[in-house]
C-alpha positions as CSV (number, residue, x, y, z in Angstrom):
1,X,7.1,22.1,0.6
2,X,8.4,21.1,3.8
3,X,4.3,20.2,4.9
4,X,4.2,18.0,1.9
5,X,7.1,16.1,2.5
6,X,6.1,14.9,6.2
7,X,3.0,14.0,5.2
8,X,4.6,12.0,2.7
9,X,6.8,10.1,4.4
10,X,4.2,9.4,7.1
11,X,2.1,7.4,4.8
12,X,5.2,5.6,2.7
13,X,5.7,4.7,6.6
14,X,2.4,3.5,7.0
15,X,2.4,1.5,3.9
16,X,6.1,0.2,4.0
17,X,6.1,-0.9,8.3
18,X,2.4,-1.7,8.5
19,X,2.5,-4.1,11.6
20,X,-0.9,-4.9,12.3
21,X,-3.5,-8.0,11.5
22,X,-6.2,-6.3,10.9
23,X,-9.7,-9.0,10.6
24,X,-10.2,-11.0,8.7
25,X,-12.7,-10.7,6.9
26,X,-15.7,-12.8,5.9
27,X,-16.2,-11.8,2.0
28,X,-13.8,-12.1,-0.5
29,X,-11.8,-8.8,0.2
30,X,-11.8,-6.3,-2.4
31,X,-7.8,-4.9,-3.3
32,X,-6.8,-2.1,-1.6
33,X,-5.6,-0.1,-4.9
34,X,-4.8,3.8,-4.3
35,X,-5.7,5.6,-7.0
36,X,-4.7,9.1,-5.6
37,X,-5.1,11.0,-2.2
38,X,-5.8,14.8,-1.7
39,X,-4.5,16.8,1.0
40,X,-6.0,19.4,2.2
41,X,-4.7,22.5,4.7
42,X,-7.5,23.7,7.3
43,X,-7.6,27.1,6.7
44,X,-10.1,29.4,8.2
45,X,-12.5,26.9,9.6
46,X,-12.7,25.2,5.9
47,X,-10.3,22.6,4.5
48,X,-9.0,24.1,1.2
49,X,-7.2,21.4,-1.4
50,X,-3.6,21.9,-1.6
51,X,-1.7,19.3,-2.7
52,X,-2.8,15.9,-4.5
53,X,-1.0,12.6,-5.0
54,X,-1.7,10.1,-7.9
55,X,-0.5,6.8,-7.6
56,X,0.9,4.5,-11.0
57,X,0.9,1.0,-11.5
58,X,2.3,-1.3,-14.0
59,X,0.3,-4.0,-15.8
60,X,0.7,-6.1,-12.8
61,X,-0.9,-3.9,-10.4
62,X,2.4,-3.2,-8.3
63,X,3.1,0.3,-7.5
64,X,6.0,2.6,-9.7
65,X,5.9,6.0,-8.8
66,X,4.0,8.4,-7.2
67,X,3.6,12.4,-7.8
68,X,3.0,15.1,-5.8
69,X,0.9,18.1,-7.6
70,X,0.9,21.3,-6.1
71,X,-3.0,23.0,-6.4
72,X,-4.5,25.1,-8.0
73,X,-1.8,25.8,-10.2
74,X,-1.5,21.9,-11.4
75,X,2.8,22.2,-11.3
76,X,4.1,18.7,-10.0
77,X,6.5,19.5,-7.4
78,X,8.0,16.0,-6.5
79,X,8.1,12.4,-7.9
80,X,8.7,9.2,-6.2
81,X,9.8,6.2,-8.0
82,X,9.7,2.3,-6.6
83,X,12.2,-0.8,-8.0
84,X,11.5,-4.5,-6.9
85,X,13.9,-7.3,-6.5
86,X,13.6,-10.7,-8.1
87,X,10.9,-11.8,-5.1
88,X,8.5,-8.8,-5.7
89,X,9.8,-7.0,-2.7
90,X,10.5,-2.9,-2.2
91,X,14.3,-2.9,-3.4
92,X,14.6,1.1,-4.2
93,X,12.9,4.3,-3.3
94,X,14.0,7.3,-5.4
95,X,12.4,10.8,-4.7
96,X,13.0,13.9,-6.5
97,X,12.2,17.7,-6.3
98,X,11.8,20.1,-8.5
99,X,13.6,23.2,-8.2
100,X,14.0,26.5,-10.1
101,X,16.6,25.1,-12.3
102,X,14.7,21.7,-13.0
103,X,14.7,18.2,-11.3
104,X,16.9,17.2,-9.1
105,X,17.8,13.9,-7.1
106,X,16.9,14.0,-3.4
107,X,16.9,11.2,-1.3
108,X,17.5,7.4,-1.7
109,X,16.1,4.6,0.0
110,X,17.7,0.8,-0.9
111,X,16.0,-2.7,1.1
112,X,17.7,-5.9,2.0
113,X,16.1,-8.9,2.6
114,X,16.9,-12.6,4.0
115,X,16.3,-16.0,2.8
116,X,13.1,-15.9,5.0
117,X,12.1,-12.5,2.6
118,X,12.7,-10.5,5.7
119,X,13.7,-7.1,5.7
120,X,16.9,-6.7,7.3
121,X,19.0,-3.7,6.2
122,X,17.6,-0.3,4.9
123,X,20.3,2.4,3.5
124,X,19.6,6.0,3.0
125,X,21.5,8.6,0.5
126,X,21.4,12.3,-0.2
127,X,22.2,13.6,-3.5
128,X,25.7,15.7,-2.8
129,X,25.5,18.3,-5.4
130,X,28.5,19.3,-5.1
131,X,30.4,15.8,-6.1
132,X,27.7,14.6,-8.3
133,X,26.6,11.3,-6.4
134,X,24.9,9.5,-4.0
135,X,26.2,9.9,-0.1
136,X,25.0,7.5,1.9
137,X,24.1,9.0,5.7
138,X,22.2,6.4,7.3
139,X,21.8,2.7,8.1
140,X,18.9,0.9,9.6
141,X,19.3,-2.8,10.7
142,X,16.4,-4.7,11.9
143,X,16.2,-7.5,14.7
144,X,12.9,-10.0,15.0
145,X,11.1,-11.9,17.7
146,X,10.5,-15.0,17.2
147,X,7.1,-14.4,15.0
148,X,8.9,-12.4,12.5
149,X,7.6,-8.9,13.7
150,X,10.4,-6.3,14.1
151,X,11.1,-5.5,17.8
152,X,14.1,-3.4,17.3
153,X,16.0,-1.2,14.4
154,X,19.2,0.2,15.1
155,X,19.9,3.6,13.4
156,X,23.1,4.1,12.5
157,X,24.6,7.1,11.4
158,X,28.5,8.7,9.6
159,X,30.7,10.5,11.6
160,X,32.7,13.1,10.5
161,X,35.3,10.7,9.3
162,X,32.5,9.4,7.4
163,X,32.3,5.9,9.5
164,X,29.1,4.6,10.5
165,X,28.4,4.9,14.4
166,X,25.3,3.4,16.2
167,X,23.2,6.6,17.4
168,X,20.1,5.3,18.0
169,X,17.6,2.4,18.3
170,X,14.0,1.9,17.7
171,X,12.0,0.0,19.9
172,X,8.2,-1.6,18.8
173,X,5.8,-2.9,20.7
174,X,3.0,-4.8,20.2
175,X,-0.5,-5.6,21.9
176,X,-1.5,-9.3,21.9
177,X,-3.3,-9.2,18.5
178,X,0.5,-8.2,16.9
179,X,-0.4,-4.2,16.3
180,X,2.2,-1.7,16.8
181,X,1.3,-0.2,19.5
182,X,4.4,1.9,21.2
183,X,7.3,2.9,18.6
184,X,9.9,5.4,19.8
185,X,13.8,6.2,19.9
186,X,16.2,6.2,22.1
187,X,19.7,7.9,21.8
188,X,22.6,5.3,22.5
189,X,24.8,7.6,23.7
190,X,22.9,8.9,27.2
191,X,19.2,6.3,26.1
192,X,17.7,9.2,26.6
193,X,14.1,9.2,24.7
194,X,14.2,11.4,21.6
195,X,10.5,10.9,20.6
196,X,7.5,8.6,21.4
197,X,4.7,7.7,19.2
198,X,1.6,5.6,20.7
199,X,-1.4,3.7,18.9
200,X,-4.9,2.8,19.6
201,X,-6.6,0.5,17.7
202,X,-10.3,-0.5,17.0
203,X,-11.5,-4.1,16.0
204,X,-7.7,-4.3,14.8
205,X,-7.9,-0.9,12.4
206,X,-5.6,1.7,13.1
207,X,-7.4,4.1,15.0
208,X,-4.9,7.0,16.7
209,X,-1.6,7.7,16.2
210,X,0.4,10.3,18.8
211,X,3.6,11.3,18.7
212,X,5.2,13.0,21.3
213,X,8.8,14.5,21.4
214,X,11.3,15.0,24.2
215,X,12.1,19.1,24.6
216,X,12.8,22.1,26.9
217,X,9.5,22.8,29.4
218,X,10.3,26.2,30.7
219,X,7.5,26.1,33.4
220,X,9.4,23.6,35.1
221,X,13.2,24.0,33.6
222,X,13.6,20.0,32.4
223,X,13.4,18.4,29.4
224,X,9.8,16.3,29.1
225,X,7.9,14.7,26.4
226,X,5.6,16.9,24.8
227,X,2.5,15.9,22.5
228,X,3.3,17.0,19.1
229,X,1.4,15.6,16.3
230,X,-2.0,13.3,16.0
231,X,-3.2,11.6,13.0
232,X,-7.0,10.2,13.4
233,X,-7.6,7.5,11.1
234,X,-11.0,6.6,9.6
235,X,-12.1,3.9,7.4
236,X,-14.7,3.1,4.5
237,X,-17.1,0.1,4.4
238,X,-13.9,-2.6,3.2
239,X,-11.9,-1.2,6.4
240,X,-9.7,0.2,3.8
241,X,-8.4,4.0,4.8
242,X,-10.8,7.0,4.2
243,X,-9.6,10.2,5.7
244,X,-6.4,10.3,7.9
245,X,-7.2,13.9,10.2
246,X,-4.0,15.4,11.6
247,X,-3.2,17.4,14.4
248,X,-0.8,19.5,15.9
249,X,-0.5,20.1,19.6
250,X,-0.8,24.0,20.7
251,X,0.0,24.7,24.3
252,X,-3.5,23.0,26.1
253,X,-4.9,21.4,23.3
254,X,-5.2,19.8,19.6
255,X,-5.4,21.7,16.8
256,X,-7.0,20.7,13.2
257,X,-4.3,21.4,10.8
258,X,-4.7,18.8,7.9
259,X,-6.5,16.2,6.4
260,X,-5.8,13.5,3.8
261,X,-8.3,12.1,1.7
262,X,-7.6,8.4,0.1
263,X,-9.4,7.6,-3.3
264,X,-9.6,4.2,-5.0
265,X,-11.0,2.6,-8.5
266,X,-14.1,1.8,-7.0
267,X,-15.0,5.3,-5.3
268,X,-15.6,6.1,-8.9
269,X,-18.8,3.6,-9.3
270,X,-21.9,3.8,-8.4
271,X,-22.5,0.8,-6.7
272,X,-20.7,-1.8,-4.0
273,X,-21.1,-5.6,-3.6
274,X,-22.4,-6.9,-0.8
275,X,-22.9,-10.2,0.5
276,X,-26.6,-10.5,1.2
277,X,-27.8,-14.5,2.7
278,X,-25.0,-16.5,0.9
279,X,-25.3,-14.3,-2.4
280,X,-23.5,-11.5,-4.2
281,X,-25.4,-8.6,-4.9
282,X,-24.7,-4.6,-6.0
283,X,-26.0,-2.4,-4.0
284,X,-25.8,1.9,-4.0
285,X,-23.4,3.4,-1.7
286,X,-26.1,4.7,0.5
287,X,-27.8,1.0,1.2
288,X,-24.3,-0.3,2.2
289,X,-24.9,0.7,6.0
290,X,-28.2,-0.8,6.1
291,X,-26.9,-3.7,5.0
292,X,-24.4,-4.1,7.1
293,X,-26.4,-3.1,10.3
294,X,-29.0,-6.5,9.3
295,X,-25.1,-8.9,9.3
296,X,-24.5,-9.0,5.6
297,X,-20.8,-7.8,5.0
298,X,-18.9,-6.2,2.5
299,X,-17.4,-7.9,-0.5
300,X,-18.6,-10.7,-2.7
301,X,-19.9,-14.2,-1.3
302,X,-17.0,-16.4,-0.6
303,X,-19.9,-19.8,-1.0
304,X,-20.8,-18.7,-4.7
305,X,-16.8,-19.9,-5.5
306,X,-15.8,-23.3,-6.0
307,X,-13.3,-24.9,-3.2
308,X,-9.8,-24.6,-4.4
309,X,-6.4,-25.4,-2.6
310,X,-5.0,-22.3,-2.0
311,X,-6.4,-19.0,-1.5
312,X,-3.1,-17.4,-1.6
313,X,-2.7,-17.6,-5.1
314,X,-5.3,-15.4,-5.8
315,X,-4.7,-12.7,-3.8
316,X,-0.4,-12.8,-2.8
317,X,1.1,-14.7,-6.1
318,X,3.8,-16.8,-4.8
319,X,7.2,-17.0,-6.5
320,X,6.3,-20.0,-8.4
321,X,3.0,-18.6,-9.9
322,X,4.6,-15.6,-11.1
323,X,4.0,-15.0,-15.0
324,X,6.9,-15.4,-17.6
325,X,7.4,-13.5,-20.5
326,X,8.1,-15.7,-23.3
327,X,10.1,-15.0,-26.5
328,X,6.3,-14.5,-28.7
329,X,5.5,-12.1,-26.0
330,X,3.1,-14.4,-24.1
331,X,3.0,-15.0,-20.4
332,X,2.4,-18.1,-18.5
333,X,2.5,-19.3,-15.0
334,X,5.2,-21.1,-13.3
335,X,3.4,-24.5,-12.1
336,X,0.1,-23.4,-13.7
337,X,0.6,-24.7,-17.3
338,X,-1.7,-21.9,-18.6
339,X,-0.8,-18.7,-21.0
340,X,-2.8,-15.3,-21.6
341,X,-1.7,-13.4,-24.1
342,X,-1.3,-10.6,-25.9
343,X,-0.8,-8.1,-22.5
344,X,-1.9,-5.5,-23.1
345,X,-4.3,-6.4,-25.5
346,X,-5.9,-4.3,-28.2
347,X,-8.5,-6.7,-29.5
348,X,-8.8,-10.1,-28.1
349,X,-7.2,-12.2,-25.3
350,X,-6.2,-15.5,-26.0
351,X,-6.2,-18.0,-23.0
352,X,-4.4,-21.9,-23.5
353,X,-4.9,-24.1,-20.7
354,X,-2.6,-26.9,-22.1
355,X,-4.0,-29.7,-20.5
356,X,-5.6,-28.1,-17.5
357,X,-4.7,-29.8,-14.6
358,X,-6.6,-27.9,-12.9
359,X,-10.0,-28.6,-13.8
360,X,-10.8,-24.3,-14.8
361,X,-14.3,-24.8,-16.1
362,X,-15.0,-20.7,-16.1
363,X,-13.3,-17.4,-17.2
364,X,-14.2,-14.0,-15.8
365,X,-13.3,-10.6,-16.2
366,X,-13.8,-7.9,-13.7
367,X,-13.0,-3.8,-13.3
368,X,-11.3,-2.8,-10.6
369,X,-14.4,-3.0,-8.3
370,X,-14.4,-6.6,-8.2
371,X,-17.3,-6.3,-10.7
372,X,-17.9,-9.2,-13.2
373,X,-18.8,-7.8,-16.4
374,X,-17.7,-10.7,-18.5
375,X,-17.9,-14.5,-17.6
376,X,-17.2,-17.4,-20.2
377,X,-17.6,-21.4,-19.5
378,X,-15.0,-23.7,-21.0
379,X,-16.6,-26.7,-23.0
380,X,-13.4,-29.0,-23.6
381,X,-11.7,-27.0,-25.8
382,X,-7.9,-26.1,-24.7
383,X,-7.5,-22.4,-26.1
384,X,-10.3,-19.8,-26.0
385,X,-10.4,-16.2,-27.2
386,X,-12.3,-13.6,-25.4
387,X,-13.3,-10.8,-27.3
388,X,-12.6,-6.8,-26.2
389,X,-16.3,-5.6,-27.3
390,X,-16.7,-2.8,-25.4
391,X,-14.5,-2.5,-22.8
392,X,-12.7,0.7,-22.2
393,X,-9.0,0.8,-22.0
394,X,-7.5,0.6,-18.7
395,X,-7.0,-2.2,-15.7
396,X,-8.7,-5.0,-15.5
397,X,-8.8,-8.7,-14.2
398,X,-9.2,-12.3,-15.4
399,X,-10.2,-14.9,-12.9
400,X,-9.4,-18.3,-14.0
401,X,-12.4,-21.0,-11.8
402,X,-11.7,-24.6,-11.2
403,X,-10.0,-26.6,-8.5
404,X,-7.8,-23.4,-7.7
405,X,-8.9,-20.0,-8.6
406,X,-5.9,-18.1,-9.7
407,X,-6.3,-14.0,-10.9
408,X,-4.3,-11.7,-13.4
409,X,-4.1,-8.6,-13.5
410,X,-4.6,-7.7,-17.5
411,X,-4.6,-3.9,-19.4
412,X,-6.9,-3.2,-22.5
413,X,-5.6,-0.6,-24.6
């Protein structure tokens, strides 16, 4: 159980204090969606599966919870739930256990923000059986340079006259292309180091991570930093994360102990787009690399789009473009003038454009690949309704095409 739990909080920390840029890349980039990850134990020179993760989502596409399943038996053995604020920012991180007599609370995570949507505070709670509530242990408070990345975070901890104490600080540093590449913490009371963790990069990706903690070397009687763990990261044809390989430092040398195996919506189809001399074409798995090797790149064709103002609507939502649920259970967008409704839908989608100020001449929808598998022009008309046909329940999108491009996330029951 213990096993599970580090690795778990070693990717929420990945995911939640992600520090690097990575690329930009050339194609339109597909969305990194987790669909679940499988960890596996190596055992015996062979990695046996021990433990999988599925990841849910809301209609929106925003993360909710996360379980941990314990294999082969299939018994889920934790649960990790996720609440947003107002700004679609991390606000609460609730994880339970399961124990002998049921579920029970475990640990609590609440985020503070500023007016610049910076995170600023983070406080953490244990469940205290024994009164019934929430006791809150730990305090992290975050300082910035002066391009917003987080250079410092001072830990603070309760005394035994429950009062909150500074008793350490994390220190970041970062390479001139703004990765993380030094992380560690120092005690306040004598700065000594308590642990260091280093990072190598490659074009920008996350490459190597070691971490290496300050203990008792007998050999020479002193306290040094040791290597302790090493996670090796590698990455699929989107320089999204593939297999995360960890280690665990054994006298002289690195030993395999784990690996951790990421799975997405689109590892389940058979083919990939691929920008190939200005247009979008699907392509087996297998070609990819040739592909890539002759300068075409992964993703669709950013030309085959019409210019619009602002590419971050389509990929972050800002506050304004966020959709509102109206009393006849429709949604539109603040500033966009258009509604899609019902969501979910059962049958048939209804778009109104109202007056469409922005010019959308074309309607698509795509899986969660980035696949178009249904495209509709307008011809004038203000409302139009797009018919289910055949789709299969689940995720989808609808990509609206005309001055801006603007996408929704939409779910067919």
């Amino acid at each position: 159980m213990k096993k599970v739990l580090i690795i778990f909080w070693i990717i929420l920390f990945i995911s939640v204090h992600h520090y690097s840029n990575a690329s930009e890349l050339e194609c339109n980039p597909i969305e990194d969606i987790i669909d679940s990850l499988y960890i596996y134990r190596y055992e015996n020179n062979d990695f046996v599966l021990r433990t999988k993760q599925i990841f849910k989502y809301d209609e929106e596409g925003i993360l909710t919870s996360t379980y941990f399943i314990d294999l082969p038996g299939g018994d889920t053995i934790s649960k990790q739930f996720f609440s947003y604020n107002s700004d679609g920012l991390l606000s609460r991180y609730h994880h339970r256990l399961v124990k002998e007599f049921g579920w029970v609370n475990s640990r609590l995570v609440t985020y503070y923000y500023n007016e610049q949507f910076m995170l600023m505070k983070e406080n953490y709670f244990t469940w205290d059986i024994g009164i019934g509530n929430w006791n809150n242990y730990q305090v992290n408070e975050y300082s910035y340079n002066s391009i917003d990345l987080p250079i410092e975070i001072v830990r603070l901890m309760t005394s035994d006259k429950m009062e909150f104490y500074p008793y350490s600080r994390y220190d970041l540093v970062y390479d001139s292309n703004n990765n993380l590449i030094v992380r560690n913490e120092v005690r306040l009371s004598d700065m000594e180091v308590i642990w260091k963790e280093t990072r190598e990069y490659s074009q920008n990706l996350l490459s190597e991570r070691i971490r290496k903690v300050f203990q008792f070397e007998p050999s020479i009687s002193a306290n040094i930093l040791m290597n302790q763990r090493k996670d090796v990261y590698q990455y699929n044809y989107f320089n999204h994360v593939d297999d995360v390989f960890v280690y665990k430092w054994d006298r002289e040398t690195w030993i395999l102990t784990t690996k951790v195996k990421y799975f997405r919506p689109y590892d389940w189809v058979r083919k990939f787009p691929i920008c190939h001399n200005g247009h979008t074409i699907w392509i087996s798995k297998n070609a990819v690399p040739a592909h890539l090797k002759h300068g075409d790149c992964a993703g669709e064709c950013p030309e085959e789009r019409k210019p619009y103002k602002s590419r971050e609507r389509e990929t972050y939502p800002s506050a304004y473009q966020k959709s509102l649920t109206l009393d006849d259970g429709r949604s539109r967008y603040r500033g966009l003038g258009f509604q899609i409704y019902p969501n979910p839908v059962k049958e048939q989608l209804t778009l109104n454009l109202g007056i469409n100020e922005q010019n959308f001449h074309t309607v698509e929808i795509l899986d969660l690949s980035g696949r178009v598998i249904q495209k509709v022009l307008f011809t004038g008309e203000s409302e139009l309704i797009i018919n289910r046909g055949d789709l299969k329940k689940g995720l989808y999108f609808i990509r609206l095409i005309g001055d801006e491009v603007v996408t929704k996330k939409i779910v067919f029951e």
